[in-house]
Structures are given as C-alpha cells and as structure tokens.
N, C-alpha and C positions, 0 to 999 in steps of 0.2 A: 572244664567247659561242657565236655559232655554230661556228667552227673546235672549241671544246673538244666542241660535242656530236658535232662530225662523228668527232673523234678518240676521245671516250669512246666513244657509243655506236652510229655507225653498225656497225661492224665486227657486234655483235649484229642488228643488221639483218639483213646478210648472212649469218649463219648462218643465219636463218629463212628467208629467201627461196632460199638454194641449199644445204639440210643434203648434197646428194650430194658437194656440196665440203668440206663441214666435216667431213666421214665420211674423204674420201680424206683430209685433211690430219691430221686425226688419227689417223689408222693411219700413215703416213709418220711421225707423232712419234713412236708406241709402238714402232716396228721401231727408230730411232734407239734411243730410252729405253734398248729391252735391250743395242744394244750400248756405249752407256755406263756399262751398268749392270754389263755383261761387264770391262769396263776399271776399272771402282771396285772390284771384287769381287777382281781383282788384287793391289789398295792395301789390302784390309781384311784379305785373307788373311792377310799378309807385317807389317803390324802388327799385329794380334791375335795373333802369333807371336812376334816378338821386338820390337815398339816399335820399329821403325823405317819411317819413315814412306819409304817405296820409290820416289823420283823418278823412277827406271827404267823404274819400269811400263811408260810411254807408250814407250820406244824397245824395249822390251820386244818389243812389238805390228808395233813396224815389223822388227824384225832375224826373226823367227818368220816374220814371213812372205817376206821377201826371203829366207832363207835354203831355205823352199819353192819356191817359184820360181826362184832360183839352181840348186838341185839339178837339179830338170825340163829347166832351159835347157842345165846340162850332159850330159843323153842320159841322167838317172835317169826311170825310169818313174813317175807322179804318183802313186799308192797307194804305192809305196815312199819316194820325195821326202820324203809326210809321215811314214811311220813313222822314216825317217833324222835327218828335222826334230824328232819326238820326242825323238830320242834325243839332238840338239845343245839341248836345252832340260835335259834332264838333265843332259848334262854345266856345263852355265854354274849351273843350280842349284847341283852339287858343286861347282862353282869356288866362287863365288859365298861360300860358306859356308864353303869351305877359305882361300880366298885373304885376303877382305873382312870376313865378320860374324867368324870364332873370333880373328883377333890381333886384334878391339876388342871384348871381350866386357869389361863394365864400364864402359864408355869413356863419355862423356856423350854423350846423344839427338844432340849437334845433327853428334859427331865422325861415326857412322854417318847422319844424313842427308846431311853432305857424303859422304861414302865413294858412299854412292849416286849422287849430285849426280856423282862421276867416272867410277864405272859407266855413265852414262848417255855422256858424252863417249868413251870408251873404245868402248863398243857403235856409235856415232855412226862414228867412224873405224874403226874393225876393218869397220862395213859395208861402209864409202866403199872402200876396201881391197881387200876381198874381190868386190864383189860391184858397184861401180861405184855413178854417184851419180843416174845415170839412171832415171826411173819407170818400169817393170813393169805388166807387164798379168797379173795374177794366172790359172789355171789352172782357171776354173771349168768348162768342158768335159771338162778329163780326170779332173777329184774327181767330174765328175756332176752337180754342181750343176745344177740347175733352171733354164731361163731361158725367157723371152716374159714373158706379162701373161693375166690372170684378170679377166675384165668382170661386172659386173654388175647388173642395172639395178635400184634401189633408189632409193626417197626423191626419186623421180622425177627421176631423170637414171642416168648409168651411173659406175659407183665401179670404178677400175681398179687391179687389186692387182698386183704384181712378184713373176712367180712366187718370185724369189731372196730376195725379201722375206720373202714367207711362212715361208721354208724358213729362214730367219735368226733371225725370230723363235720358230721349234720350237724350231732347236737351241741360242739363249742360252735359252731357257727349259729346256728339260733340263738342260742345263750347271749354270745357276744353281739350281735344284731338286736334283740329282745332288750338288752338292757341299755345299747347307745340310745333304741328308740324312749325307753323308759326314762332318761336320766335326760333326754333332750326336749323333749315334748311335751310331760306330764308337767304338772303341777308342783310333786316330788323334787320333779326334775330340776325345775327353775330353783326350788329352795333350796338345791342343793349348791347350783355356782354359787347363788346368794351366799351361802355362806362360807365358798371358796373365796369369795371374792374381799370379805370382810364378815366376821365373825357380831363386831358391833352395828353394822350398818343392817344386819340380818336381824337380830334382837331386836333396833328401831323399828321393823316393820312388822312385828308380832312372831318372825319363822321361830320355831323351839327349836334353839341345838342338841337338844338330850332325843328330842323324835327323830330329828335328821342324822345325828350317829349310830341310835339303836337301826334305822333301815337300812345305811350305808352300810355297818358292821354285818346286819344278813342277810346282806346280799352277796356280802363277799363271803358270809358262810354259805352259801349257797354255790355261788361258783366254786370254793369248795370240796364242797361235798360232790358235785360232780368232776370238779379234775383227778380227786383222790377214786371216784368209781373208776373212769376210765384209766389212769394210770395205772389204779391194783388189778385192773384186768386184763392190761400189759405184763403184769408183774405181778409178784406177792406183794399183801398190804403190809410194810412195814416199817418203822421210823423211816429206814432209807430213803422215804420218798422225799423226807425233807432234804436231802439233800439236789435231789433234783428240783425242788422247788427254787435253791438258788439259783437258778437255770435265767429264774423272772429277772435277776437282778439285771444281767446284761442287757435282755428286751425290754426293762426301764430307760436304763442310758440310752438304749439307741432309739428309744419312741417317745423319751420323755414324761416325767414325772405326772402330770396332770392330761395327760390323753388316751382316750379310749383308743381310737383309730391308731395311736401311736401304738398301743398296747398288740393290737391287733398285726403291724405289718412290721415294726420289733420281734415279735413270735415268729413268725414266719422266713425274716431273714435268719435268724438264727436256728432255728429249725432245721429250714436247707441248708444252712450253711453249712453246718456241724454235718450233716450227714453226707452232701455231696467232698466236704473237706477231709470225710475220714475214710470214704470209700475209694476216692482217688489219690489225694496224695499222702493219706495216713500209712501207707503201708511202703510210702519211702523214707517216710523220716521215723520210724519205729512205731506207727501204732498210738492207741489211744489220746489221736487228737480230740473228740469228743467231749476231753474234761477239762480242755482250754480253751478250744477255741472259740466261746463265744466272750470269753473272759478276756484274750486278747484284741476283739473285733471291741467290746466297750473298752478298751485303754485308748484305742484309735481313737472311736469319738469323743473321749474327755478329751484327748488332747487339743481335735480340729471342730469339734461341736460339741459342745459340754452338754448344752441344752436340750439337747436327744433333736431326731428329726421333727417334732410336731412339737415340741417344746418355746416357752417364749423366753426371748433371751432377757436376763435381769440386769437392767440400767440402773447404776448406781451412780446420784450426779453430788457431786463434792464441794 
C-alpha cells in the first residue's frame, strides 16, 4: 500500500514543494508538443487530400534536413542551402504525385499506403547514397538561430528557457496558425476539403487533383524541413530522427486523422505528457518512460475514442 501511494501520489507532492520544476518541465513538453504537432500536421495534410495515410512523413523530416546540411557541407552558403532545399522539396512533391499517387488513382487505400511504405525505403537509401549515413550537426549559426539560455527566477527557484526553444516554439506556432489560416480561407483551401470530401465530385467542378497533391505534398515538405531544422538542432541530423517522427502517430490517434487543430492539441498533450510522466514517475517504475508512453495514451483512445478527439465518428448503416 505504501509503494502504490509513493507511485500515485508523491510525484504530486513534488509539484507543490518545487513548482520552479514543474514549470521548467512543462515547457520542455510544450516546445516538444509543437514539434510533434509540426510532424502530425504533415500526416493530416496529405490525407485530408488524397486519403492516403503518408508513412513518409517521418523520413520526410530526416532527408529535408540532411539535404540542408548536405548543401552547406558542400561550400553552398546557408540562406541559399535552404531556399535550394526548398526547391528539392518541390521537386519530390512533383515526383511524388507524377511518379507514385497518378498511376494509382483508384487503387485501394491500402495499395497507396504501401506505395508510401516504399517511398519511405527509397528516401532511406537515396539519403545513405547521397549524403552518407553519418549524423550531422545541423547549421544553427549560419540560419541565426538563437542560442544560450533565458533564467528566471520564479516560483521561488530560477526556471531556465533554451533560447532555440523559445524560438521553435514561435516558428511551429506560426507555421501551424499560417497554414490552418491557409487551408481554411484560401481558395487552395476550399479545393482542398473538395477534394477530401469526394475525389469525383471535385473533378465535376474543374478542381485538378494532380495541383491539389503536388501543393498538399509541399507543404508537408515544408513543415518538414522545418521540424527536421529545429529537431537537428536539438540534436544531431540523423536517420534517428525518424524514429522520433513516430512520435506523430500517437498525436494522430489522439487528434484524429483529418484535423489540424486536432494535430495541434495531440502534440501537446503528448508532449507534456511524456515529459511530466518521465520526470515524475519515471524514475519509480525504472526509467525510460518516454518510449511508451505516448503509445500507451493512443491504445487508451482506440479503445474508448477511436476517432481521436476532433475526429468524426464513421457510421456505417447495414
């Protein structure tokens, strides 16, 4: 009985006795959150467009930014790197769409998830390839990026912010703000539920599906190329980051498959959660909670909300 009170509720203890800690750790989950929430927002885009669920994404994230870095290491100057990186995002969208989604248009869901499923293996090797299979230390000095730490004393101790943090957290929140306004408002926008909504009733009205996937496809290279900057500048650029990209899969289940917003507050519960989950009670049940628990948090909601929180539930009448 005692072990269960120490593991319920001391960790609550500790919030009250050192909130300067619960502060830092919970902003270390929110900056996480957005960029899972930047890596889900990929996956929502790209099905909300053509129903295909984009296994990709996550190497998506790693090849964006090795191919930034790549550029830089060979004597490109770093503001040009990424506009050059842009434009390699472009063109794998037009492939992308030329090559992989127009000879399987009709095809069943599961032919274009593998089609992706090889995209990803394809991107994997094309990198190894090009660009070596070695970790990268990303270019946050010559993009400008921000770096040190921001103190301050609060809640009676001192709460210390990463300046790169802060600045990560700006730009996925503009990013993810910039393109709900973009995808709801525009013109773009409206073509694009069109053709969430039905693929043939979008064709009836003149919308072109081969425009509406090449902009869907980069736009998520663009999101991106920016989760792959700021995570390699958390970290070394290296395959590894796809693995953190699975990270999105839980913040789909819990925001649901075709929502931004979803995508957005998915990111964030899992974000915090994992981080206040591993800094309070990870260290009574042995440690690296982090590579579970967001993956036990989506079994929850398959089991009592399948549909994720923003998701609509599918009626099937008999």
């Amino acid at each position: 009985m005692d072990i269960l009170y120490k593991i319920l509720l001391d960790p609550f203890v500790q919030m009250g006795t050192a909130p300067d800690l619960f502060v830092q750790t919970l902003w270390e989950g929110m900056v996480g959150g957005m960029l899972y929430a930047l890596i889900a927002l990929g996956f929502v885009l790209i099905f909300k467009a053509s129903g295909v669920f984009n296994f990709a994404q996550g190497i998506m994230v790693v090849f964006a930014a090795l191919t930034l870095v790549g550029l830089y290491n060979a004597g490109v100057p770093a503001f040009l790197a990424l506009g050059l990186t842009i434009a390699v995002m472009f063109a794998l969208a037009f492939a992308v769409e030329r090559i992989v989604l127009r000879p399987l248009i009709n095809q069943p869901d599961i032919i274009l998830f593998m089609a992706t499923f090889g995209l990803t293996y394809f991107l994997i090797g094309f990198g190894e390839f090009v660009f070596g299979g070695d970790p990268k230390v990303m270019i946050t000095e010559q993009l400008h990026l921000p770096k040190g730490t921001v103190t301050y004393k609060a809640f009676g101790g001192v709460v210390s912010l990463q300046k790169l943090d802060i600045a990560a957290a700006i730009i996925a929140s503009i990013m993810v703000t910039g393109l709900a306004v973009f995808f709801s408002k525009t013109r773009i926008g409206r073509a694009l539920r069109a053709v969430a909504d039905s693929h043939s009733a979008a064709l009836s009205v003149g919308i072109s599906l081969e425009q509406i996937w090449v902009i869907v496809w980069f736009a998520a290279g663009l999101v991106a190329l920016v989760t792959g900057i700021m995570w390699g500048a958390r970290s070394d650029v290296s395959f590894a980051l796809d693995v953190i990209a699975l990270k999105a899969l839980p913040v789909l289940i819990l925001g649901g498959l075709t929502s931004i917003p979803g995508a957005i507050v998915g990111g964030l519960i899992i974000g915090v959660g994992e981080k206040l989950w591993e800094f309070y009670w990870g260290p009574l049940v042995g440690g690296g909670t982090d590579a579970w628990f967001a993956f036990v948090i989506a079994l929850v909601f398959l089991l009592f909300r399948p549909q994720g929180l923003f998701g609509e539930r599918i009626i099937e009448r008999v």
